[in-house]
PDB file of N, CA, C and O in Angstrom:
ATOM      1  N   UNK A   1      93.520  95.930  70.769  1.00  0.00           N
ATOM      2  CA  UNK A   1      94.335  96.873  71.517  1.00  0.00           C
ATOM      3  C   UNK A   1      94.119  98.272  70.942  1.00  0.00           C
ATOM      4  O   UNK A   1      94.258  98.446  69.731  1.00  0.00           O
ATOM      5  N   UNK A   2      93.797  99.238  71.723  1.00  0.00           N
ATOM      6  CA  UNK A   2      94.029 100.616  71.713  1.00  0.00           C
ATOM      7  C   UNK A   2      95.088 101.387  71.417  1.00  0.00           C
ATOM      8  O   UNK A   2      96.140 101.253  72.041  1.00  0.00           O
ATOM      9  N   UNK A   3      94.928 102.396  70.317  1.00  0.00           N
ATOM     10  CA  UNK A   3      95.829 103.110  70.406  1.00  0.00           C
ATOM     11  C   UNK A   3      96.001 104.209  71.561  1.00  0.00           C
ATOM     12  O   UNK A   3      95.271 104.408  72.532  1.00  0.00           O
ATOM     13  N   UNK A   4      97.310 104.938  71.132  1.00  0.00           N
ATOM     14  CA  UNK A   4      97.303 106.055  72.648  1.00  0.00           C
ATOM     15  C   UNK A   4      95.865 106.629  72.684  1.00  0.00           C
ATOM     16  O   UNK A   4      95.078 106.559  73.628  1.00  0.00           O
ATOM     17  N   UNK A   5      95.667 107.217  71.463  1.00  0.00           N
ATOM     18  CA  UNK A   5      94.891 108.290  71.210  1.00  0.00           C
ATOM     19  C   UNK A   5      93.155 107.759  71.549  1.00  0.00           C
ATOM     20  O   UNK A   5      92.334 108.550  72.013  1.00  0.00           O
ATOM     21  N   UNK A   6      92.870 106.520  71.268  1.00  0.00           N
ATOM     22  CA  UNK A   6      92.069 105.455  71.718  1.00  0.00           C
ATOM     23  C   UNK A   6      91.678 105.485  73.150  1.00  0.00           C
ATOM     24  O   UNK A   6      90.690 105.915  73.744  1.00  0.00           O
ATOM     25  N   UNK A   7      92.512 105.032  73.426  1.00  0.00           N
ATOM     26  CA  UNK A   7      92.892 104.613  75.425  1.00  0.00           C
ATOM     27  C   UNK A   7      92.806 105.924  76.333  1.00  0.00           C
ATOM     28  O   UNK A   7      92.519 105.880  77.529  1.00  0.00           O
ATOM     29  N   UNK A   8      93.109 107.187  75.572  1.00  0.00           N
ATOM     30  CA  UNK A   8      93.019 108.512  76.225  1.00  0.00           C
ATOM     31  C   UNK A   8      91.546 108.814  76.231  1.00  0.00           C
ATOM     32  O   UNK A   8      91.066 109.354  77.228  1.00  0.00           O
ATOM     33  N   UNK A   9      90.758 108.498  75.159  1.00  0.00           N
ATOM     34  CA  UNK A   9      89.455 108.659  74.758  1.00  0.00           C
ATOM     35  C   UNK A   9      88.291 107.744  75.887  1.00  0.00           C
ATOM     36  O   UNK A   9      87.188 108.033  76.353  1.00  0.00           O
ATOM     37  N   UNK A  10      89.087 106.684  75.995  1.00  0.00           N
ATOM     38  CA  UNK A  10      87.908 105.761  76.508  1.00  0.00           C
ATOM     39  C   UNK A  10      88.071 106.026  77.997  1.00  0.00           C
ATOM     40  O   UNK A  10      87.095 105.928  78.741  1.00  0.00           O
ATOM     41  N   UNK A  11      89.682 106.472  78.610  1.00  0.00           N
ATOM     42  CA  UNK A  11      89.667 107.071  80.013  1.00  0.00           C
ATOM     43  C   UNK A  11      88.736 107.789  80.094  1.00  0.00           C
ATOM     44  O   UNK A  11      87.876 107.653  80.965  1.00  0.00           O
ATOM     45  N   UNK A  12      88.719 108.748  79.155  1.00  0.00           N
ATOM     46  CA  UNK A  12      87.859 109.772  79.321  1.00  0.00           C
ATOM     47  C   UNK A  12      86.326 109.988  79.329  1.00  0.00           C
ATOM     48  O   UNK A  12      85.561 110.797  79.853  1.00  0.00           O
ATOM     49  N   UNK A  13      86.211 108.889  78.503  1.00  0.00           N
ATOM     50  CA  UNK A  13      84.619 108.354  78.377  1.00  0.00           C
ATOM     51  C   UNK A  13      84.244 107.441  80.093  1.00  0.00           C
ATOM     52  O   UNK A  13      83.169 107.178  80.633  1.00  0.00           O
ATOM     53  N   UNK A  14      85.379 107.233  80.425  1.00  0.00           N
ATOM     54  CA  UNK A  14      84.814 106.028  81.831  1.00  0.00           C
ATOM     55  C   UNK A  14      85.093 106.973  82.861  1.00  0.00           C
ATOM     56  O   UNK A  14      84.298 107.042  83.798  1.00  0.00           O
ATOM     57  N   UNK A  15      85.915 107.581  82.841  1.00  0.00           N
ATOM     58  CA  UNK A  15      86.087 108.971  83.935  1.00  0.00           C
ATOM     59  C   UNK A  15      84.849 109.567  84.195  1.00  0.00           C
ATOM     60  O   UNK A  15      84.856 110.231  85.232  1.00  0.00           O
ATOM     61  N   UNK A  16      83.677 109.543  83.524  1.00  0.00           N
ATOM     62  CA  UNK A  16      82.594 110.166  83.386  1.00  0.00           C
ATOM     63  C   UNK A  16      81.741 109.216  84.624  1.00  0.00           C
ATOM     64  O   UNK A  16      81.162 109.587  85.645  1.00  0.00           O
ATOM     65  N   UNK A  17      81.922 108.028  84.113  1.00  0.00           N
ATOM     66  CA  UNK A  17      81.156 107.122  84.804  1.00  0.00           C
ATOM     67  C   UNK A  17      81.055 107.226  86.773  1.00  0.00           C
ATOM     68  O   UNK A  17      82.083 107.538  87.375  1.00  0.00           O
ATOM     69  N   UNK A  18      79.883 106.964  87.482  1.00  0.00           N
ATOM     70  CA  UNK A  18      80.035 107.401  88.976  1.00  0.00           C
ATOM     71  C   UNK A  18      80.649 106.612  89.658  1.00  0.00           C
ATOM     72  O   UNK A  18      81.062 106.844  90.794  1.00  0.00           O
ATOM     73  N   UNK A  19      80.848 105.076  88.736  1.00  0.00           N
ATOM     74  CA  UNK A  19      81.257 103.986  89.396  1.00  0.00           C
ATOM     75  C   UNK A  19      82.709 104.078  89.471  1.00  0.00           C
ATOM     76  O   UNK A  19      83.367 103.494  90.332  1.00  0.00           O
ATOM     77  N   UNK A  20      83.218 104.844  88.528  1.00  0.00           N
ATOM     78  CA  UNK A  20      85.065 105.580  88.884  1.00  0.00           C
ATOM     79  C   UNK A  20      85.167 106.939  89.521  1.00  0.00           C
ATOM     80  O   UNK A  20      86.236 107.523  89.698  1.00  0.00           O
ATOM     81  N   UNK A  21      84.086 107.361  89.825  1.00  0.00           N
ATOM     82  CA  UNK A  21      84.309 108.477  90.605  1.00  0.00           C
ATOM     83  C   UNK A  21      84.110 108.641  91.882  1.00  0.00           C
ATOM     84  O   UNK A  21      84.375 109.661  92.518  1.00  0.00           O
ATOM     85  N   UNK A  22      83.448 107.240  92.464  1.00  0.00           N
ATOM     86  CA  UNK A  22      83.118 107.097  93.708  1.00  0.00           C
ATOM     87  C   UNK A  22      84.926 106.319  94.000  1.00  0.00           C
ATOM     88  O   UNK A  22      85.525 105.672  93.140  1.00  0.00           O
ATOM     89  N   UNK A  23      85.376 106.577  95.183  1.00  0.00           N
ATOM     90  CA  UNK A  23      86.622 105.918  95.494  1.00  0.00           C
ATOM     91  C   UNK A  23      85.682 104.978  95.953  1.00  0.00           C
ATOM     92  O   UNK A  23      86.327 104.019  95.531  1.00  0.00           O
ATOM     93  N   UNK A  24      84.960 104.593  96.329  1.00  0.00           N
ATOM     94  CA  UNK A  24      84.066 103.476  97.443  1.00  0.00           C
ATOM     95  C   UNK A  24      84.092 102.201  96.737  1.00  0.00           C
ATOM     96  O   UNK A  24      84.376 101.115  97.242  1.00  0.00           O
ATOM     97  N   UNK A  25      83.712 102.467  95.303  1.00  0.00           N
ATOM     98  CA  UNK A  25      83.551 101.365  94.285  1.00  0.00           C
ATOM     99  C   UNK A  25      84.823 100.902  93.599  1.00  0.00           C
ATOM    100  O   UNK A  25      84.855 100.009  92.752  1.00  0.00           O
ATOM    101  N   UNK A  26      85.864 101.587  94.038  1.00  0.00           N
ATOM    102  CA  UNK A  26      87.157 101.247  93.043  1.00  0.00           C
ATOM    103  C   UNK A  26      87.485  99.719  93.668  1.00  0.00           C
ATOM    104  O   UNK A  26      88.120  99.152  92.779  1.00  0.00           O
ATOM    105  N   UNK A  27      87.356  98.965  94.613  1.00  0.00           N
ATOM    106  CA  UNK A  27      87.800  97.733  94.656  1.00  0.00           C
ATOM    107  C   UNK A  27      86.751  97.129  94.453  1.00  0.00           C
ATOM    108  O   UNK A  27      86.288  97.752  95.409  1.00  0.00           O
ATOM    109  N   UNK A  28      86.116  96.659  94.208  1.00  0.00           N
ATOM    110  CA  UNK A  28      84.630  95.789  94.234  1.00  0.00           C
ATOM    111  C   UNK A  28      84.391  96.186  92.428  1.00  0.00           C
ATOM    112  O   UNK A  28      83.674  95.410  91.796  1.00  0.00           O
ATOM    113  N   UNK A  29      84.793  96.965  91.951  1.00  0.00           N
ATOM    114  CA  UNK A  29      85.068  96.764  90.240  1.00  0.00           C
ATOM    115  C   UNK A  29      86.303  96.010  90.185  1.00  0.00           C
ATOM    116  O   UNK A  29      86.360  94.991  89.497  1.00  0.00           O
ATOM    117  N   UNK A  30      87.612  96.556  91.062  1.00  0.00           N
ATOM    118  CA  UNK A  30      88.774  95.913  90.480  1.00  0.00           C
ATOM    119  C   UNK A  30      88.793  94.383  90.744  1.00  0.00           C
ATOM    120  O   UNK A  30      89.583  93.673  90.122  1.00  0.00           O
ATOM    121  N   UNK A  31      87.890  93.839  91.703  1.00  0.00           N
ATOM    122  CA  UNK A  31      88.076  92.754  92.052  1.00  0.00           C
ATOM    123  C   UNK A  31      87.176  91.742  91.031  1.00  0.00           C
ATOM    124  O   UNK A  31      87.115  90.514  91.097  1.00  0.00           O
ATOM    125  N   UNK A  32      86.381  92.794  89.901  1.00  0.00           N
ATOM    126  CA  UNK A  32      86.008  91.550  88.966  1.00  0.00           C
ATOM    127  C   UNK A  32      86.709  91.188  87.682  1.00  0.00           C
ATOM    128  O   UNK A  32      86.512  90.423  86.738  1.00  0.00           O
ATOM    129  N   UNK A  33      87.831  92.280  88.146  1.00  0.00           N
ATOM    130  CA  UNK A  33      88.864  91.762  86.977  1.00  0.00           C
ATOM    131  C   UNK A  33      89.816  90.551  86.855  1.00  0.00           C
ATOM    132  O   UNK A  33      90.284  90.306  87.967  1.00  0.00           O
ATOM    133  N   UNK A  34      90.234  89.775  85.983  1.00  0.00           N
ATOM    134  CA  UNK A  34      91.204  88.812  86.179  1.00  0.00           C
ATOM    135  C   UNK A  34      92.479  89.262  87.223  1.00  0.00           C
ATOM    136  O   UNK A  34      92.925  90.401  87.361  1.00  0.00           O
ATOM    137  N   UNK A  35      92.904  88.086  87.879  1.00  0.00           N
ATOM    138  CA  UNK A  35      93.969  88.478  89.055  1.00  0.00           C
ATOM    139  C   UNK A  35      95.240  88.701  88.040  1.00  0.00           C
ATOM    140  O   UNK A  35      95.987  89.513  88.584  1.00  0.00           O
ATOM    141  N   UNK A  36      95.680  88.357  86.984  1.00  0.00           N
ATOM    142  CA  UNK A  36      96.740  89.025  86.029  1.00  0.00           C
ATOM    143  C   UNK A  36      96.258  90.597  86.074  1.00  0.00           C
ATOM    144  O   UNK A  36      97.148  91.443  85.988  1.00  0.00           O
ATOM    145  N   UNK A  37      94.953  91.010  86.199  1.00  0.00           N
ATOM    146  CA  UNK A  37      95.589  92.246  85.481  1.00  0.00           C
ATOM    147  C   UNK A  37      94.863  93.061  87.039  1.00  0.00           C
ATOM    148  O   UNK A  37      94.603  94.257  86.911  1.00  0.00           O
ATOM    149  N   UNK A  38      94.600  92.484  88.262  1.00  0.00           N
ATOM    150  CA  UNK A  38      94.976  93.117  89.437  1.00  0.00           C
ATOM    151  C   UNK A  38      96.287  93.520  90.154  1.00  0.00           C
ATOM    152  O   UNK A  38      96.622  94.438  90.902  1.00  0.00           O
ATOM    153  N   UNK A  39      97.024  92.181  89.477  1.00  0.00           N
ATOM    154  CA  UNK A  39      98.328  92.383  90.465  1.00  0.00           C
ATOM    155  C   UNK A  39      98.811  93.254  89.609  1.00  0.00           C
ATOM    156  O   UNK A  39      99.666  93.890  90.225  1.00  0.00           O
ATOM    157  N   UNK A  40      98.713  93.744  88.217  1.00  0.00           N
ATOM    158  CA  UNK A  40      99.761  94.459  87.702  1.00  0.00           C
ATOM    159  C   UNK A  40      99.227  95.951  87.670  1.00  0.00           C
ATOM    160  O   UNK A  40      99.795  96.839  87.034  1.00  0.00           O
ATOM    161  N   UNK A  41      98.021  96.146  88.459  1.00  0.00           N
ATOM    162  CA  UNK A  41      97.553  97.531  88.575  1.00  0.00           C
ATOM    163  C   UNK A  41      98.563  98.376  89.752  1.00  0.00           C
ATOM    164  O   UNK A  41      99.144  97.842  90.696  1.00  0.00           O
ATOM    165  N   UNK A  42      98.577  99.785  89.403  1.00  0.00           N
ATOM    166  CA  UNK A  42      99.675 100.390  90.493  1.00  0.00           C
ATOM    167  C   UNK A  42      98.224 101.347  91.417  1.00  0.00           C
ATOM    168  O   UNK A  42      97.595 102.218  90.817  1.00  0.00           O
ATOM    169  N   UNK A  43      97.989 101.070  92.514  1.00  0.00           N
ATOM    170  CA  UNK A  43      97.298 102.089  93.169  1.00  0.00           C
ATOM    171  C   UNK A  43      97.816 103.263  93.223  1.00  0.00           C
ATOM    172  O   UNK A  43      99.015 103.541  93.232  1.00  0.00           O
ATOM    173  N   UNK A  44      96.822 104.044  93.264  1.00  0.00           N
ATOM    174  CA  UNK A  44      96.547 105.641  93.438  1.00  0.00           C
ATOM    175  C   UNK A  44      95.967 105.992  94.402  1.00  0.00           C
ATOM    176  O   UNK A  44      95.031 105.252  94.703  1.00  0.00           O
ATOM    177  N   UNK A  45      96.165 107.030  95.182  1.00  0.00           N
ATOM    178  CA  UNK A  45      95.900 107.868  95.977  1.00  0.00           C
ATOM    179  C   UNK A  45      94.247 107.912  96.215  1.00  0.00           C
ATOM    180  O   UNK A  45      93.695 108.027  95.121  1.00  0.00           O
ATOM    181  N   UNK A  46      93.656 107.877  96.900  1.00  0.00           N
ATOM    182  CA  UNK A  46      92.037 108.134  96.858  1.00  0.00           C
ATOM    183  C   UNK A  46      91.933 109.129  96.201  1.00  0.00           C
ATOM    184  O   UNK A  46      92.617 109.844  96.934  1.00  0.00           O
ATOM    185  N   UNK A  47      91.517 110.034  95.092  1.00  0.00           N
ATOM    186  CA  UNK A  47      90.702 111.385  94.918  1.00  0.00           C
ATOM    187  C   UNK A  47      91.951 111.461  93.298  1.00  0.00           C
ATOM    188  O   UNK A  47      91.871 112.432  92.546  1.00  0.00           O
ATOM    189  N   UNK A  48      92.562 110.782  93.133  1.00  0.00           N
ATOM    190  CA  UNK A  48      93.096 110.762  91.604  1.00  0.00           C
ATOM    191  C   UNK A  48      92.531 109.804  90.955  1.00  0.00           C
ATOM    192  O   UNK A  48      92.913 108.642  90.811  1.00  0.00           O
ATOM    193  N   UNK A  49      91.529 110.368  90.533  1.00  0.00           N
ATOM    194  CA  UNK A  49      90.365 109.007  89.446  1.00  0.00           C
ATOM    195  C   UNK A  49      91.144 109.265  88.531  1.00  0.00           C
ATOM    196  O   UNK A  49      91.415 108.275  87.850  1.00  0.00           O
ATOM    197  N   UNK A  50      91.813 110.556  88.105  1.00  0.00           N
ATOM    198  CA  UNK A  50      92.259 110.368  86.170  1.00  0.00           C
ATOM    199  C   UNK A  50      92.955 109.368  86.389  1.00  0.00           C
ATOM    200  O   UNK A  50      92.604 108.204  86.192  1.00  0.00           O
ATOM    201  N   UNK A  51      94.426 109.890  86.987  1.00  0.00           N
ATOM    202  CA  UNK A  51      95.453 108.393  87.692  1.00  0.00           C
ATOM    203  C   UNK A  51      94.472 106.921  87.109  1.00  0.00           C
ATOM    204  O   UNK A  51      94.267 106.216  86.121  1.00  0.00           O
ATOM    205  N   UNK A  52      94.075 107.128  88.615  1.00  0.00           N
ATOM    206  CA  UNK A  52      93.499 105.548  88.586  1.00  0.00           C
ATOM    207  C   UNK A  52      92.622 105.055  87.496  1.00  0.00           C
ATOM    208  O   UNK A  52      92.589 103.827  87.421  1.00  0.00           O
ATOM    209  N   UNK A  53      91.748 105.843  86.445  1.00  0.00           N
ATOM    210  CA  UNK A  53      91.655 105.470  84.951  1.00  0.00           C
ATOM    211  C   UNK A  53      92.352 105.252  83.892  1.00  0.00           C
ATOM    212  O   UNK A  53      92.078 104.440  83.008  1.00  0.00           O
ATOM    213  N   UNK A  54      93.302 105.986  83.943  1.00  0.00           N
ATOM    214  CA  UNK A  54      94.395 106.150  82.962  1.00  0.00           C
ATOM    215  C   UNK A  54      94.852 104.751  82.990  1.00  0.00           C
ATOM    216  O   UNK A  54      95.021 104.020  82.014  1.00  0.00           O
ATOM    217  N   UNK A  55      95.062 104.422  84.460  1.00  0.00           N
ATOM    218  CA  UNK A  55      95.997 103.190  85.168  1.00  0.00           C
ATOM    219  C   UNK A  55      95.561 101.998  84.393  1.00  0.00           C
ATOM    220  O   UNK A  55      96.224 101.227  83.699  1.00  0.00           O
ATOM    221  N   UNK A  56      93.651 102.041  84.813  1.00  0.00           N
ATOM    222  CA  UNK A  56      92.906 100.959  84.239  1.00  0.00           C
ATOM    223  C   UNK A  56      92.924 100.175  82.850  1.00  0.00           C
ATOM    224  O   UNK A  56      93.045  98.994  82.527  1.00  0.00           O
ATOM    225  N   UNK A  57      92.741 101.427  82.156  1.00  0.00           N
ATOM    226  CA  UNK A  57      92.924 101.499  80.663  1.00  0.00           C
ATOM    227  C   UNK A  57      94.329 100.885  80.427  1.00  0.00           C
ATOM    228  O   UNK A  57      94.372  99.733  79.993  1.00  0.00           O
ATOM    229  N   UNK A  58      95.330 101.465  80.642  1.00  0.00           N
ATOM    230  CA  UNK A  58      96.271 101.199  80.326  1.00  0.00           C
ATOM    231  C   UNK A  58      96.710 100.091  80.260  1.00  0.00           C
ATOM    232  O   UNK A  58      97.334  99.584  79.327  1.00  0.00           O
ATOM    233  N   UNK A  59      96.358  99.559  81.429  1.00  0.00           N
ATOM    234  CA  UNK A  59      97.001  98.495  81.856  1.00  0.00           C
ATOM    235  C   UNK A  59      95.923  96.820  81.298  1.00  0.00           C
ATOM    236  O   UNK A  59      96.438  95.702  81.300  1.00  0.00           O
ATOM    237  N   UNK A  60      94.385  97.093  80.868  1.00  0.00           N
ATOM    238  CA  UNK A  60      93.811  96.259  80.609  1.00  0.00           C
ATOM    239  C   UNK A  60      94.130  96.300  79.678  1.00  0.00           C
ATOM    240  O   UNK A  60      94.305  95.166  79.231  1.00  0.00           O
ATOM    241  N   UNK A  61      94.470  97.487  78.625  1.00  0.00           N
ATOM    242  CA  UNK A  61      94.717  97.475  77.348  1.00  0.00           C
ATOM    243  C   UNK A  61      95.754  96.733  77.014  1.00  0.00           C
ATOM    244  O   UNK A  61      95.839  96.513  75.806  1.00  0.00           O
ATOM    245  N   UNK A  62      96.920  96.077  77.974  1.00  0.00           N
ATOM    246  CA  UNK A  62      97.800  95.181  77.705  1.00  0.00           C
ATOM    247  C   UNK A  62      97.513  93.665  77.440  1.00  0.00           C
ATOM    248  O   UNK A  62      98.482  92.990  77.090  1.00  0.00           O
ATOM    249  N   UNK A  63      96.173  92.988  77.577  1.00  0.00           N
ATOM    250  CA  UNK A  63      95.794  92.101  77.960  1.00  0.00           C
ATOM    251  C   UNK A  63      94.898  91.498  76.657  1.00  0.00           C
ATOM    252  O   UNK A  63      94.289  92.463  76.195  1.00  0.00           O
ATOM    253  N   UNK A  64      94.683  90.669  76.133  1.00  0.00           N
ATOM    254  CA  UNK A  64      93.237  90.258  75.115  1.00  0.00           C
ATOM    255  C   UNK A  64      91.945  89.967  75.885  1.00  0.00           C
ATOM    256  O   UNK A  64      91.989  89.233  76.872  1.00  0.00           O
ATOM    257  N   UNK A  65      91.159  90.342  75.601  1.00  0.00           N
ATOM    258  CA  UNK A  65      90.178  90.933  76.346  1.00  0.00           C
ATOM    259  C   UNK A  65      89.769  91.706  77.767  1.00  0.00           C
ATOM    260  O   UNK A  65      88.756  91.583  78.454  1.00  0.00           O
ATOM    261  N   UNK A  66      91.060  92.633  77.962  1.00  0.00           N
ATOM    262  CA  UNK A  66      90.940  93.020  78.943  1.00  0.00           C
ATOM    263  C   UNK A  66      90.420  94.229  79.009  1.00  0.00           C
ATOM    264  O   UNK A  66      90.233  94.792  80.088  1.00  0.00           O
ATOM    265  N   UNK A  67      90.119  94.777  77.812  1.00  0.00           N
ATOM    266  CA  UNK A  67      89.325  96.269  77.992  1.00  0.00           C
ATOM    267  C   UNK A  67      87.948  95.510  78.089  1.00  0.00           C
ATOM    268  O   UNK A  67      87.165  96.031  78.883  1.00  0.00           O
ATOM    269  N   UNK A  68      87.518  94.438  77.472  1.00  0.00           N
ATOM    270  CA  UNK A  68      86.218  93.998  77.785  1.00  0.00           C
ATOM    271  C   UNK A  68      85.708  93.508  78.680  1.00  0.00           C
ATOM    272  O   UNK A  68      84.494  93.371  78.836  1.00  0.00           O
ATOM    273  N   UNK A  69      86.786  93.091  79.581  1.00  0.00           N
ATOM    274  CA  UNK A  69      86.605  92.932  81.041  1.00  0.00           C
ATOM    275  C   UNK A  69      86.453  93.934  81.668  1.00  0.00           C
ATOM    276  O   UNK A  69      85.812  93.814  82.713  1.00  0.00           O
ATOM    277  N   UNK A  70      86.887  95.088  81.355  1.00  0.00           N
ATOM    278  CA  UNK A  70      87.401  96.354  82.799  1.00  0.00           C
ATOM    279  C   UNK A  70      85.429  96.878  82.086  1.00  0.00           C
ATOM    280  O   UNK A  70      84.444  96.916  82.825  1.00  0.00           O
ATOM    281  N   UNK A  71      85.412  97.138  80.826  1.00  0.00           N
ATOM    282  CA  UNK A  71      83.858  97.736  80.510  1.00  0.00           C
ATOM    283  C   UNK A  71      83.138  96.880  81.088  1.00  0.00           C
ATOM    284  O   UNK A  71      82.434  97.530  81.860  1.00  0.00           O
ATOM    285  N   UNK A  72      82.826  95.524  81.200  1.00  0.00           N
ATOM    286  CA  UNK A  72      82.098  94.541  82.017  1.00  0.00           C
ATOM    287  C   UNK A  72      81.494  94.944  83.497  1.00  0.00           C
ATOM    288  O   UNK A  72      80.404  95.020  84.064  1.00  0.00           O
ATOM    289  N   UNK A  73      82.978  95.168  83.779  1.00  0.00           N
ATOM    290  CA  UNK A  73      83.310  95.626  85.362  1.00  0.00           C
ATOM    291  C   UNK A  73      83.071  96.943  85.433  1.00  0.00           C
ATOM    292  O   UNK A  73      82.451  97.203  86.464  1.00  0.00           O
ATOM    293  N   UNK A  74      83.280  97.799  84.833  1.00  0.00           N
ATOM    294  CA  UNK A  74      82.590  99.021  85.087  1.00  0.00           C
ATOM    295  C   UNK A  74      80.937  99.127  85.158  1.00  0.00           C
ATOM    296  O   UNK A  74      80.238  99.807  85.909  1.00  0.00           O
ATOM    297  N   UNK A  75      80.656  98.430  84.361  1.00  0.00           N
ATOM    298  CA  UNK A  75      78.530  98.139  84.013  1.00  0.00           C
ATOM    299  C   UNK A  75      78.326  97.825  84.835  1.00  0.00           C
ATOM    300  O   UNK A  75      77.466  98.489  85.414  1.00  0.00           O
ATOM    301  N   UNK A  76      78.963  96.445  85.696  1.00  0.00           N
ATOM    302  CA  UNK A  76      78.476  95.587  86.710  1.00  0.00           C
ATOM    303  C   UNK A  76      78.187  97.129  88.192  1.00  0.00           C
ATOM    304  O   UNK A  76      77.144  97.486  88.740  1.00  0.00           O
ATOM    305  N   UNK A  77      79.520  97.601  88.347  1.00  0.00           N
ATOM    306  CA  UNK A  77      78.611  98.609  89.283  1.00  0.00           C
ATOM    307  C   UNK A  77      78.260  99.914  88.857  1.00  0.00           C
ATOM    308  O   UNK A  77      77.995 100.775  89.696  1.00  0.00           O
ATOM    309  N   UNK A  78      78.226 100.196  87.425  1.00  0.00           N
ATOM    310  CA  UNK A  78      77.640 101.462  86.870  1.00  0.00           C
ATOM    311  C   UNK A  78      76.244 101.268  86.608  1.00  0.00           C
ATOM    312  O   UNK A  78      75.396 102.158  86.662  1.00  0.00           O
ATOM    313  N   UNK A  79      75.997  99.788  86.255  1.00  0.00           N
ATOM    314  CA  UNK A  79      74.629  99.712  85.906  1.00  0.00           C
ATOM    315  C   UNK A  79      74.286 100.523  84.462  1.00  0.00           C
ATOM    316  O   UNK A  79      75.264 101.251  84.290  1.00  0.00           O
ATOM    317  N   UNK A  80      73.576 100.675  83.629  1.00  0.00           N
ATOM    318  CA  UNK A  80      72.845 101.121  82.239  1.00  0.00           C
ATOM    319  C   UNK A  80      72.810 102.389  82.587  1.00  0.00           C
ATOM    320  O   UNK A  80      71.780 102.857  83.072  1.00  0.00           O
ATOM    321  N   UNK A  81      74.148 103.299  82.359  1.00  0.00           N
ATOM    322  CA  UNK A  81      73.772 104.648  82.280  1.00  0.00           C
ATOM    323  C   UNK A  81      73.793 105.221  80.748  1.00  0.00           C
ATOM    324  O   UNK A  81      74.031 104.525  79.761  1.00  0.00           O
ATOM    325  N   UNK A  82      73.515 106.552  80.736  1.00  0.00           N
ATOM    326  CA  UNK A  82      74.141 107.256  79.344  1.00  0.00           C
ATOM    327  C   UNK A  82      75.418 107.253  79.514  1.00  0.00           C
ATOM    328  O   UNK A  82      75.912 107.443  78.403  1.00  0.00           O
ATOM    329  N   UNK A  83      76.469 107.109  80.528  1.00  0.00           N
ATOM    330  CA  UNK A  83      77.894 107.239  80.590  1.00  0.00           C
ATOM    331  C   UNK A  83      78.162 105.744  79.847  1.00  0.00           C
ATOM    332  O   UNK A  83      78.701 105.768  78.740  1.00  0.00           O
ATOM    333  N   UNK A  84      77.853 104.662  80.344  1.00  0.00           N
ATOM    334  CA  UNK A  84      78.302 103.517  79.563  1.00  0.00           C
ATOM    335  C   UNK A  84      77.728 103.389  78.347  1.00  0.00           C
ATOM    336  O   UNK A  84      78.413 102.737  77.559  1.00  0.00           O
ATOM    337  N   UNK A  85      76.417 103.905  77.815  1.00  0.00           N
ATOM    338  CA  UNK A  85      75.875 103.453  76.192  1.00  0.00           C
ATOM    339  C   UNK A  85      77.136 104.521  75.491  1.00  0.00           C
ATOM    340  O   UNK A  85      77.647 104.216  74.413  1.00  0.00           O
ATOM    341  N   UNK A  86      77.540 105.754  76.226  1.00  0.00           N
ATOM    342  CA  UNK A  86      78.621 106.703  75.315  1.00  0.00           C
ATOM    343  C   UNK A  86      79.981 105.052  75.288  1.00  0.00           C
ATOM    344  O   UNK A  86      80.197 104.317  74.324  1.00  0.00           O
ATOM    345  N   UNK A  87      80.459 104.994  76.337  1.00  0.00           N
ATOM    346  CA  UNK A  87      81.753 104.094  76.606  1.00  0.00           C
ATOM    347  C   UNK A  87      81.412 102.914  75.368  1.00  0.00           C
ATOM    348  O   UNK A  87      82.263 102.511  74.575  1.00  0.00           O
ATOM    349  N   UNK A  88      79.997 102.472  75.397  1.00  0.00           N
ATOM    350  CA  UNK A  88      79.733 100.870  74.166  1.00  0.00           C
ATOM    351  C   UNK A  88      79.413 101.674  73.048  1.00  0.00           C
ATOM    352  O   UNK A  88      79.471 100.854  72.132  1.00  0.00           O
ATOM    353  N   UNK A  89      79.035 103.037  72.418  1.00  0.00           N
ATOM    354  CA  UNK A  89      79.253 103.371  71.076  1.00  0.00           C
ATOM    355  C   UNK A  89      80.454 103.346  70.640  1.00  0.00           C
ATOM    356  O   UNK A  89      80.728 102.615  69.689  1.00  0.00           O
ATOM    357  N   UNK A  90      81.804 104.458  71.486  1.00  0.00           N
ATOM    358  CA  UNK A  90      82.910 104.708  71.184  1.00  0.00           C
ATOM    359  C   UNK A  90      83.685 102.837  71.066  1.00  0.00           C
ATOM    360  O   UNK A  90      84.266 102.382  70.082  1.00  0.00           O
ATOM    361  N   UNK A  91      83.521 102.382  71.898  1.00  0.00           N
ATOM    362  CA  UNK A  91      83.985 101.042  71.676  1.00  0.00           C
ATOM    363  C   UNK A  91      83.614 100.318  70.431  1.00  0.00           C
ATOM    364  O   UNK A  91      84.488  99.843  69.706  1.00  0.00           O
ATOM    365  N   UNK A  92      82.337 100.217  70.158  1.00  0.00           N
ATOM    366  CA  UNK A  92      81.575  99.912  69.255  1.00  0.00           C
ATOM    367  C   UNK A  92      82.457 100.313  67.766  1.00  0.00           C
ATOM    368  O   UNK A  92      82.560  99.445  66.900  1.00  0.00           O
ATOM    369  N   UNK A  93      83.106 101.775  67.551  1.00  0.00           N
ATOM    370  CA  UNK A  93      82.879 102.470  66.051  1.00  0.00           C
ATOM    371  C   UNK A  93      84.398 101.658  65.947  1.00  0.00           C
ATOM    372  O   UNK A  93      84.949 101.584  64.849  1.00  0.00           O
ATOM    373  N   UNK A  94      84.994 101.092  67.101  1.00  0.00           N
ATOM    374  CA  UNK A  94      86.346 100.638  66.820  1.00  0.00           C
ATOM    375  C   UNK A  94      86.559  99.557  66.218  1.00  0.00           C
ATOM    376  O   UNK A  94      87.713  99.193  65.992  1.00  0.00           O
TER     377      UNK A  94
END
């Protein structure tokens, strides 16, 4: 589990990513998450990615292995960018 200061960091590192910045892709990531930590996501508005990252984080961060699911799910439609090797260092130094 993440601290605040953690969880603000890694929003910020996945905020980067196109696969949270496209609204197009936000269900087809959320849907490879476990259904515990779908139903307890709160939707956002189309065009509030911080929102809806913040949300992500937050809320996987409640879970045991659920930040490693939501990074999973972010790769699966981010694919091998420099945005995710930044997201698996910062994860990594933790």
């Amino acid at each position: 589990m993440l601290d605040r200061t953690d969880a603000d960091r890694l929003a910020e590192l996945l905020e980067a990513c196109a696969a949270l910045l496209d609204v197009d892709r936000w269900e087809p990531l959320i849907a490879r998450l476990p259904m515990e930590i779908r139903l307890r996501l709160v939707r956002t508005r189309p065009g509030a990615v911080r929102l809806f990252v913040l949300n992500l984080v937050d809320t996987c961060n409640l879970y045991v292995g659920g930040l490693g699911g939501l990074v999973e799910a972010v790769r699966h439609v981010e694919g091998d960018t420099a945005q995710m090797q930044a997201v698996d260092d910062f994860l990594a130094e933790r």
